[in-house]
N, C-alpha and C positions, 0 to 999 in steps of 0.2 A: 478416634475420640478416647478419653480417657476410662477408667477403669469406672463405674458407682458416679456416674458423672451427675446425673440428675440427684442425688444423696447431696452432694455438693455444692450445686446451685440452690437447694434449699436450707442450706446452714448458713451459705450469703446473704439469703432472702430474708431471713431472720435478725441476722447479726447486728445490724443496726439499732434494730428499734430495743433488742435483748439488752444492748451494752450501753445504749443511752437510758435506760430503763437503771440498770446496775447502778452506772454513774451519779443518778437522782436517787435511788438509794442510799448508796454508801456515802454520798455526801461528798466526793473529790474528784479529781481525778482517776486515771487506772491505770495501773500498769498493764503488759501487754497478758501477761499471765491471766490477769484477773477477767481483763475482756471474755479470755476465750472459754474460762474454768465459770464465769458467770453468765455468758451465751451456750451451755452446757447444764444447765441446771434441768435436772429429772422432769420438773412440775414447771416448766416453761420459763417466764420472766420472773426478775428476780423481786422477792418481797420483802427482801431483809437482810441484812448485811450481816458476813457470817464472819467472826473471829478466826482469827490466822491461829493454827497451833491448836487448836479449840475444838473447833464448830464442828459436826460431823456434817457431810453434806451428799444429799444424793444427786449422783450427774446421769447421763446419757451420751455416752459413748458412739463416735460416728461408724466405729468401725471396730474388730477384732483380728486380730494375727496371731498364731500358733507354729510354732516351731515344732518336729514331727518327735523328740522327746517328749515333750510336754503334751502334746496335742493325746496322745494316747489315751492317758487318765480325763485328762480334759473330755474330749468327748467319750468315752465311756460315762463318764458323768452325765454326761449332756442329754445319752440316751435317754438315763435314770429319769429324766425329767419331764418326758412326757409331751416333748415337743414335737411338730411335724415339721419344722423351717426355721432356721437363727432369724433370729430376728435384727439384725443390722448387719450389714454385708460382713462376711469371713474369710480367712483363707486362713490353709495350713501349708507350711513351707517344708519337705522332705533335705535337712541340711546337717543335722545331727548325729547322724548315724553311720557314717561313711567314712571308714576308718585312714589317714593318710599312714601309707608303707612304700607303696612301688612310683605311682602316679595317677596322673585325670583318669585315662580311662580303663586300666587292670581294677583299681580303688571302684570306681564305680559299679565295674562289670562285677565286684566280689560281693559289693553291697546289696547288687539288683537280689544278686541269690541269697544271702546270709537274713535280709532284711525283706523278703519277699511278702511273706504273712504279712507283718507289719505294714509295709506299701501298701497290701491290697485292701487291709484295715481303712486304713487311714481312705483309702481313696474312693472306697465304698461308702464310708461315713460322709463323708465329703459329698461325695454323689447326690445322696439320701437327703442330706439336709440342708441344700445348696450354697454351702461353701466351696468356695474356689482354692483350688490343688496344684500347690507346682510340686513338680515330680523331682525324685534323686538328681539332680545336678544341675537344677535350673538356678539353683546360687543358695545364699546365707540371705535369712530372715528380712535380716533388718538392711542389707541392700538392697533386696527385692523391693522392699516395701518403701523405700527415698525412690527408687524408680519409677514404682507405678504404683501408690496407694498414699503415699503423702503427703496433705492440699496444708497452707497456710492457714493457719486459723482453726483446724481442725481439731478433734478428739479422740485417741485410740490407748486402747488397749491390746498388751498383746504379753502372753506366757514367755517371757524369759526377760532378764532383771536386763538387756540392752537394746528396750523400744524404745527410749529413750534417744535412737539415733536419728530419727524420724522430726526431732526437734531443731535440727540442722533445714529444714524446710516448712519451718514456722508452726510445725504442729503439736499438742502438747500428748504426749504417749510415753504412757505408764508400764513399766514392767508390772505385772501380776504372776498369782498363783492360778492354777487350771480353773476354781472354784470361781472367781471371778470373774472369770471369761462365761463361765456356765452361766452366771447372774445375767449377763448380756448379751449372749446369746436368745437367753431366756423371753428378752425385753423386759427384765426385773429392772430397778435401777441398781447404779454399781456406787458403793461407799468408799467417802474419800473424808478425812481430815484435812479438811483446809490447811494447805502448807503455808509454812513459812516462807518470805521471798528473801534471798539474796541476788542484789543484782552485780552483774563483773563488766566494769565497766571499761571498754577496750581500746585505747589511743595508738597512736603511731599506725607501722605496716609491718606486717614480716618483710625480713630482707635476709638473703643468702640460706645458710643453712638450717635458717629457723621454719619450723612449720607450725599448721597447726594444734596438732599432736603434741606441742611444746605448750601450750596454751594451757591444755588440760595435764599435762603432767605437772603445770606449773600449780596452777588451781589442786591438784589433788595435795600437795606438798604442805598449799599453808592449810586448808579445810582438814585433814587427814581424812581416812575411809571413813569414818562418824560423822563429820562434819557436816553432811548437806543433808543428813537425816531428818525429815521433816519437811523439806526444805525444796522449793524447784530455784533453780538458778535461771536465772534472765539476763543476757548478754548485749549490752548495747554499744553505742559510739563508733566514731569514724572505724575505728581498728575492724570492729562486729562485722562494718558495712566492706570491708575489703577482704573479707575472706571468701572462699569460693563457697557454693552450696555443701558441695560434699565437706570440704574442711571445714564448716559447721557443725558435719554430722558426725565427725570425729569429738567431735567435744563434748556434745550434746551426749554422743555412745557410751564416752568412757567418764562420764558424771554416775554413769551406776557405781563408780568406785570409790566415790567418796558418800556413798549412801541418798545421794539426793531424789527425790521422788520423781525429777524429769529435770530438763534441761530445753531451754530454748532462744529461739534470734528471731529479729522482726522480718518479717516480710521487707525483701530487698530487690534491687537491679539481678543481684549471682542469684536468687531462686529462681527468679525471671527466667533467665538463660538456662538455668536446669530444667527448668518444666518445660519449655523452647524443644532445649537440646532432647528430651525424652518425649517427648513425641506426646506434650498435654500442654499446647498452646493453648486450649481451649479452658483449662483451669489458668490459664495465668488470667486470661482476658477475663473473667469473673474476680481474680483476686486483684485486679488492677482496681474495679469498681467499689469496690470496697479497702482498698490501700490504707486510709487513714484510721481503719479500725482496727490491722494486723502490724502494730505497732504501737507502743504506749502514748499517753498523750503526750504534749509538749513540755507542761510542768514535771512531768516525772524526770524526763530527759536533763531537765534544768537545774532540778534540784533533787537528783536523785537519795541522795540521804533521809529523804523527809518521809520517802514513799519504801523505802526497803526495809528490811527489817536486820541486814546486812549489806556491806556495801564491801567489794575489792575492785582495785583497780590496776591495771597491766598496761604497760608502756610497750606496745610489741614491737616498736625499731628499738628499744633496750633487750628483750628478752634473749635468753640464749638457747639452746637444743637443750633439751635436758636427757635422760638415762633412770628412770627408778627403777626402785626393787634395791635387793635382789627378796622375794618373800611376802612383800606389801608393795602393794602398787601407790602407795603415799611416801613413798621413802623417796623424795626429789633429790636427783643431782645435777647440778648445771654440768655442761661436759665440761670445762676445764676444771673442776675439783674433782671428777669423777673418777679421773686414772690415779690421786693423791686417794680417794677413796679405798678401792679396790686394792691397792698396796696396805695400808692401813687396816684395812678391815682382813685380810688375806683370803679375800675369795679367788675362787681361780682367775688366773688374769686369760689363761688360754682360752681363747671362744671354742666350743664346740659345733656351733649350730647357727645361724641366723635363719628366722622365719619372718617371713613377711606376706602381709596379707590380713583375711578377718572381715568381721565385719566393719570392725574398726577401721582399716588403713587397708581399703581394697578397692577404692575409686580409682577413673583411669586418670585423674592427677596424680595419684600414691603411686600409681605403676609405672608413669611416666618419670616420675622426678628417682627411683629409684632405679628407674631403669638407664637414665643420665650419668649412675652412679657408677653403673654394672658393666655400661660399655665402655669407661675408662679403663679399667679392668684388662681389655682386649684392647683397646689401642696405645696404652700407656707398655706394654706386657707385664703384667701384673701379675701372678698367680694367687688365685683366693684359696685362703687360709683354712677355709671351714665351711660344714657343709651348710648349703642353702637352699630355702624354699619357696615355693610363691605359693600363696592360695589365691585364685580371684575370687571378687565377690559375690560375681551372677554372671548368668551366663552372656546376660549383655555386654559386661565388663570381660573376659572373657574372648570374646569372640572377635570386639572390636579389637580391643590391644592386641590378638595377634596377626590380624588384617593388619595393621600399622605396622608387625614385625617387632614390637616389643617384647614377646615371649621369646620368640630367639633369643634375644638377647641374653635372657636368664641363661637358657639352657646353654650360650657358649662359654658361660664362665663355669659351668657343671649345673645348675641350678637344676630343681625337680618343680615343676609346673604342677600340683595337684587338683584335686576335684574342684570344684566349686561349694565348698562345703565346710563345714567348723574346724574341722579335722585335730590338728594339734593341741588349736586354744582351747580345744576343752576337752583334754586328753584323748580324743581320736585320733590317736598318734603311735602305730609301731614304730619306735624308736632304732637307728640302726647302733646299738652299742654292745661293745666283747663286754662290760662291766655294767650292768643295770643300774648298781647300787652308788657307784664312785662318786666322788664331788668332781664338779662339773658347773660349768657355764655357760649359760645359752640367751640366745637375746632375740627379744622380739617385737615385735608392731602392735602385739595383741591388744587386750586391755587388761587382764586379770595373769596375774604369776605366784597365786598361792601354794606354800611347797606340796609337792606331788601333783601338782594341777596338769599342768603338760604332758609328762612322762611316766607320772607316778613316781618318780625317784626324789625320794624329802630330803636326799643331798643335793639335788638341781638346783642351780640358782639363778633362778630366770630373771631376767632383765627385759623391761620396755623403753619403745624408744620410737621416736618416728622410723616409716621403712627406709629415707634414704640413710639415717645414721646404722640403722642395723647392718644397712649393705655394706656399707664404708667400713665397717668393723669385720666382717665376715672377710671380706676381702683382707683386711691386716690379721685375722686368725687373733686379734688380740686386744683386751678390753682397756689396754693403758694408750691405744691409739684414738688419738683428738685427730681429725681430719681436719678439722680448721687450721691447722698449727703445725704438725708432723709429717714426716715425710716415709715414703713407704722404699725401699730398693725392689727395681724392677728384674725380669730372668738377666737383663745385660749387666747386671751389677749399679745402673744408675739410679739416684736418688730421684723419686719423681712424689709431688702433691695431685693429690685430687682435688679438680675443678670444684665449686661449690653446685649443689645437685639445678639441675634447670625442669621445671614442668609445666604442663599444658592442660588449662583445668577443663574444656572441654574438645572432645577431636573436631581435628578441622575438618576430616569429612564427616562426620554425624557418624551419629551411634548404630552398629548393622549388628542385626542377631539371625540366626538362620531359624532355632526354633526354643523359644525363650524358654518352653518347659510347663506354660500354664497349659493346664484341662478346667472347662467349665462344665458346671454341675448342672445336672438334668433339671428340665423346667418341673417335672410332677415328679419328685423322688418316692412317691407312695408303692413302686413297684419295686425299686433297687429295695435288694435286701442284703442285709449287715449280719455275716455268719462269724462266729467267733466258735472255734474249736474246744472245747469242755479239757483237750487233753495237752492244749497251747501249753508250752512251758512261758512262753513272752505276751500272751497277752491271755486276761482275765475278766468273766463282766464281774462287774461288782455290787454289793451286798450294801445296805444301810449299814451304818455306823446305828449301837444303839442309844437310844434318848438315857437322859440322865434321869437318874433314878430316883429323884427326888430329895436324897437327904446328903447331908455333910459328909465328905469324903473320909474317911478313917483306916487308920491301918495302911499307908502305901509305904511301899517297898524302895528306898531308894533306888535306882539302877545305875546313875552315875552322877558322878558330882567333876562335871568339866572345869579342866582347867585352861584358864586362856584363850586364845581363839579357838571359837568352834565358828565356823563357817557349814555353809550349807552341803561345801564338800564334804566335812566334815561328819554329818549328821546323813548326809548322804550322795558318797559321793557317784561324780559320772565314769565315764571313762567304760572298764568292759563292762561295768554294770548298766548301762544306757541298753542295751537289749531287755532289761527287766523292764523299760518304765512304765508296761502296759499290764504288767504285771504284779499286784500287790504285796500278794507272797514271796514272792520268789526278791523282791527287788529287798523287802524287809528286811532280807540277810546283812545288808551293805549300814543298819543303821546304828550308828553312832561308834561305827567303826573305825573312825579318823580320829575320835575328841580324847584328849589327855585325861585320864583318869587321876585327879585331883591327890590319892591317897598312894599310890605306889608309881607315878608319874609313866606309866605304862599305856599303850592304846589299844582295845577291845579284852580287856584284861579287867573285869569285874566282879565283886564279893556277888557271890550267890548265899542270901540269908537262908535259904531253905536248907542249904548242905553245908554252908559255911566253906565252899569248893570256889574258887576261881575261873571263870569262864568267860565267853565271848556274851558282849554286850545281847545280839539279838535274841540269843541261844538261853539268854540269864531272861530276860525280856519274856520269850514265850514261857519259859517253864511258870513264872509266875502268872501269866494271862491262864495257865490251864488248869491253874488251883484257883481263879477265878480272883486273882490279890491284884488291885491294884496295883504301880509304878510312879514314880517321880523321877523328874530328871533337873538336878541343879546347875546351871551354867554361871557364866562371867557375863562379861561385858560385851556390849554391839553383838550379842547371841545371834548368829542365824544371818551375819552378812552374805554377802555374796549374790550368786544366782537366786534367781525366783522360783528354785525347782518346789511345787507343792507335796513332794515326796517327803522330803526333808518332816513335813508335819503330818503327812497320812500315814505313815510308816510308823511312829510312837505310838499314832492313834489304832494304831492296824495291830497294834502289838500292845496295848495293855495300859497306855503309860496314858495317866489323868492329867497330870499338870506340866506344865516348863517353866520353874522357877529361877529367873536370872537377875542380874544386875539392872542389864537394861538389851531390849532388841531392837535388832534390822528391822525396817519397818515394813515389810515383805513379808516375812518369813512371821510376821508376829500376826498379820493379818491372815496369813493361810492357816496357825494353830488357829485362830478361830472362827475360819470357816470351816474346820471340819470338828468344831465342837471339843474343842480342848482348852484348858486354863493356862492363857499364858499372865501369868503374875510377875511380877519384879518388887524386888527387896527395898520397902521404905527407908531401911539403913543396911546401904552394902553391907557394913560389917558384918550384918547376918550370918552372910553368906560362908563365914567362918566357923557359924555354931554347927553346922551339920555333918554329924559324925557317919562313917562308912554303914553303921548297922541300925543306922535308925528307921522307928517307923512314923512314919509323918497322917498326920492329918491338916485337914482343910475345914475349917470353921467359918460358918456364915453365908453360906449357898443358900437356904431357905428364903433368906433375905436378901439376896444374890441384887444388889444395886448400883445404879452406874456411879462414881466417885466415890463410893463407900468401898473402905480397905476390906479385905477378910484376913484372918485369924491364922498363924499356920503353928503346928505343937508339933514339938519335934519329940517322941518318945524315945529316949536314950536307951541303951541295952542293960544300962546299970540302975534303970527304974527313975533315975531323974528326968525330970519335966523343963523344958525351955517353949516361952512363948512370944512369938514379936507378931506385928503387922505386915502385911503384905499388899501391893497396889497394882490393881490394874486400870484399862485403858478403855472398858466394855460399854456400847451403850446398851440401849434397852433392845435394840435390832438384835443387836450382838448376842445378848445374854438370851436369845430366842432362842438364835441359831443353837449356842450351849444348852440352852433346856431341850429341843428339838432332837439333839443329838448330833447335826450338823446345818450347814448353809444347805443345804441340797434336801436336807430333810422336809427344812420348812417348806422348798420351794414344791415339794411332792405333795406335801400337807393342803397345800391352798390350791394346787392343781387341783387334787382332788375335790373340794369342796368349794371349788369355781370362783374364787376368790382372788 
């Protein structure tokens, strides 16, 4: 039986009367979104129809997921809080941390040791407060969790900006910040802004070398990364209904890159046969009973324009494979302009690398069809051009594909078989290169290729692509080769094409695992006890954030005025720094050590007003926290895209800095600055953002009166004694500005522990 099975036949039990409830509210029909985000509602059925873009609304979440970076701070927090058991079913997945160099199991065997403390953290906590634990190599997050945590019609959150793949299986799951998860954990309710809906509405079939991986590459291209900000996309039509489960979840995964708040598809025949095939026929035969609710109504379907608030639509027997990047994962290229591209732009045309795999493109459809690619390779005599890799996605995936003899495969063309684990895509990746620095080209299945993301090298220019295109490329060593079209000369000197890729979306013998990697948590966790070492360099308990002090902010110190994208790598990135993230201190060093310094276009290279000296961002950061001054930090545009890491906002706060003044932010990363009690504002006229000189001291006017839609004040004190004054806008409700007077979200929730509220 399945995993929180009874959890699940009570949110069936419900669903009905909750969404016919909605529907007599809101006065229409529903889209499928709305059914499940208003059978979700905190306070039960719904009383009032809540504006799109608007409305702040509180839900209840069926479920939590943690990935073992994130999971760290997350629960540390959690401890903070006073609780003796989550309160809706949890798990934390060990996938993070496992660095890809040699292969599966040297990579594993270095991680058990290097990541040992950490492990026994996490697993203790786990223990304690009964969340469920898959261990180092039981796979990647958000595979794990399409496998066995999933249900149609469901609700989850979960720590990293791609739980969103989960919507490949009709469920609506939000990336978050750790603090969020703590909320729900808690049994607090969790804050959401009623999104906006775009729906993508999907005709034809894929045919030949189109996947679905081209679907979302295509959608990220017209949307850009900003695009879906605010926004959950809803995928319907014949096209929706012919893709397999897992290639849903590809779509659904890589919508975190065009900033959309989730992504998802209706309850179909291919979830059927996915919950079948994984061994949770017993959730399908509850979501059968309820079918015409995991699904929008009729009218939506008919006249979908009336009911979205966006509308695209994709012909997929027109569509082509596409290729983005290289730098932004919205830069779409159909493959036949793609080799006119790469000439044109002059990136290296040589491949260095093709990876495949991820959480994105690691189902055993993805392995099979690029494994169709791999073996022509070897029977054509082929020699491949560049190095390759596989990541699977779980150990179920995993275990089966090499029962089938699929992993052979890789390996006969050289390929390296890695952990079950993030490894590369999120620069867990010793790279093998004589040149660290060089420009270079590499391509992959991933979903995110922001420069230094993979390798660390901001000359890499990674490229995304479905896995069987990356194959078909690595095998020609060369990015001006279209496989649709060109022909490759084999060791004989003959000219030979490759077949177009063939795959198998579910095995035809069913899915075998030997031992999947979950540990269940003790039924009375009152005995397990959580030891954390006072002289840990990686992991930290943690200290309150303090409350604000009451008055208007005065005197802050610029620290940096970013230029351009600053992403969450940016501000803090992963890669060797992922061993700090349990760490506050120690992790602090890494922050805003990627973002372009606005005034000498230099990175960790900041004016220190106190000495009028030049230093490293963190370094400039403390010396002012220890004279007790204040920080500000001014950004650009889409501030804070990317991952859902809540580092990114505990780190300024951990370090001094009161406000993050931008253009406009990720709408992730704007929620974590104020769960942990910091002012994230944006400039009522960009141009602003122009008047702020390297040596100014900034204040913040109108905190007394601190109200929600009401602007506050910012004066920028010039070093030449003149005075500049504009408006400033934030996004705060009245919750919100608690959390900021409180001193954080976790504060509050200490404050009413205590006083039983």
């Amino acid at each position: 039986m399945a995993f929180d099975f009874e959890m699940i036949k009570a949110v069936y039990a419900r669903f009905e009367e909750r969404i016919e409830t909605a529907k007599k509210v809101v006065g229409r029909p529903l889209t499928l979104t709305e059914k499940i985000l208003y059978s979700h509602l905190f306070d039960g059925k719904a009383s009032q129809s809540y504006e799109r873009g608007k409305s702040y609304v509180d839900f209840a979440p069926d479920r939590v997921a943690m990935q073992d970076a994130t999971a760290q701070m997350a629960l540390l927090q959690f401890m903070s809080a006073g609780k003796k058991k989550v309160a809706v079913p949890s798990t934390v997945h060990c996938d993070h941390l496992i660095q890809a160099e040699i292969g599966a199991q040297k990579d594993l065997e270095t991680a058990n040791k290097v990541n040992k403390e950490v492990y026994d953290f996490l697993a203790s906590v786990s223990n304690k407060y009964g969340i469920g634990f898959w261990k180092p190599g039981a796979g990647i997050i958000h595979q794990v969790v399409i496998e066995n945590y999933a249900f149609p019609g469901g609700m989850m959150i979960g720590t990293d900006s791609h739980t969103p793949n989960a919507g490949g299986l009709g469920m609506i799951a939000i990336g978050v910040g750790g603090a969020d998860a703590v909320d729900v954990m808690a049994g607090m309710p969790w804050e959401l802004k009623f999104p906006k809906l775009i729906g993508v509405k999907l005709t034809g079939k894929l045919n030949g070398w189109t996947s679905a991986k081209d679907v979302i590459l295509k959608v990220a291209g017209i949307l850009t990364v900003s695009g879906g900000t605010g926004a959950i996309l809803e995928y319907f039509g014949e096209g929706a209904e012919s893709l397999s489960c897992t290639g849903k979840g590809t779509i659904c995964n890589m919508g975190a890159e065009i900033g959309a708040t989730t992504s998802l598809f209706a309850y179909d025949q291919k979830m059927k046969a996915y919950l079948e095939a994984t061994g949770r026929k017993d959730i399908a035969s509850e979501a059968d009973k309820v079918a015409k609710y995991l699904r929008a109504d009729d009218e939506v379907y008919q006249n979908p324009s009336k009911f979205f608030d966006q509308l695209i639509e994709i012909n997929l027997s027109e569509l082509e494979p596409h290729v983005n990047g290289p730098f932004t994962p919205d830069l779409a290229w159909p493959l036949s302009k793609f080799s006119e591209a790469v000439k044109e732009k002059g990136w290296p045309a040589k491949l260095e690398v093709g990876l495949i795999g991820s959480c994105t493109n690691s189902s055993y459809e993805d392995i099979t069809r690029a494994a169709s690619i791999a073996k022509q390779a070897v029977t054509k005599k082929l020699k491949v051009k560049s190095e390759y890799t596989v990541t699977p996605g779980s150990e179920l995936v995993r275990y089966t594909t090499e029962r089938d003899g699929l992993l052979k495969v890789f390996e006969d063309i050289g390929g390296v078989v890695l952990a079950n684990a993030c490894g590369p895509c999120i620069g867990q990746w010793a790279r093998h290169t004589n040149d660290p620095n060089k420009k270079n080209s590499i391509i992959t299945s991933f979903n995110r290729n922001f420069a230094k993301r993979n390798d660390g090298n901001p000359n890499t220019h990674a490229f995304v692509a479905s896995p069987e295109v990356v194959t078909a490329l690595a095998i020609a060593g060369d990015l001006t080769f279209n496989p649709l079209k060109d022909k490759l000369k084999n060791e004989n000197g003959e000219e030979v094409m490759l077949d177009e890729p063939q795959g198998i979306e579910l095995p035809i013998k069913g899915f075998a695992v030997e031992d999947a990697g979950y540990i269940a948590p003790a039924t009375d966790g009152d005995k397990v006890q959580v030891i954390v070492d006072p002289k840990s360099d990686r992991l930290q308990l943690l200290d309150p954030f303090p409350a604000w002090e009451g008055t208007d902010l005065k005197g802050l110190k610029l620290l940096i005025k970013a230029k351009g994208k600053c992403t969450t790598d940016h501000i803090s990135m992963a890669g060797p720094w992922l061993k700090y993230r349990g760490h506050l201190d120690n992790i602090s060093n890494n922050m805003l050590i990627g973002a372009v310094n606005f005034y000498n276009e230099a990175t960790n290279k900041v004016k220190n007003q106190l000495t009028g000296q030049f230093g490293e961002v963190p370094a400039t950061a403390r010396a002012y926290k220890a004279k007790g001054i204040g920080s500000i930090v001014i950004g650009d545009n889409n501030y804070g895209e990317g991952s859902s890491r809540e580092h990114a906002a505990m780190e300024p706060r951990f370090l001094g800095v009161r406000a993050i003044l931008v253009k406009s932010f990720a709408r992730i990363h704007e929620t974590n600055l104020k769960k942990q009690g910091m002012l994230g504002l944006t400039f009522a006229n960009p141009s602003d953002y122009d008047k702020v000189r390297e040596d100014d001291n900034i204040d913040i006017l109108g905190l007394k009166s601190f109200t929600p839609g009401v602007p506050l004040t910012i004066v920028l004190n010039h070093s030449d004694g003149s005075k500049e004054e504009f408006k400033v806008n934030h996004t705060y409700n009245e919750s919100q500005i608690e959390w900021f007077k409180a001193g954080s979200a976790l504060n509050l929730i200490g404050l009413k522990e205590k006083s039983g509220k």
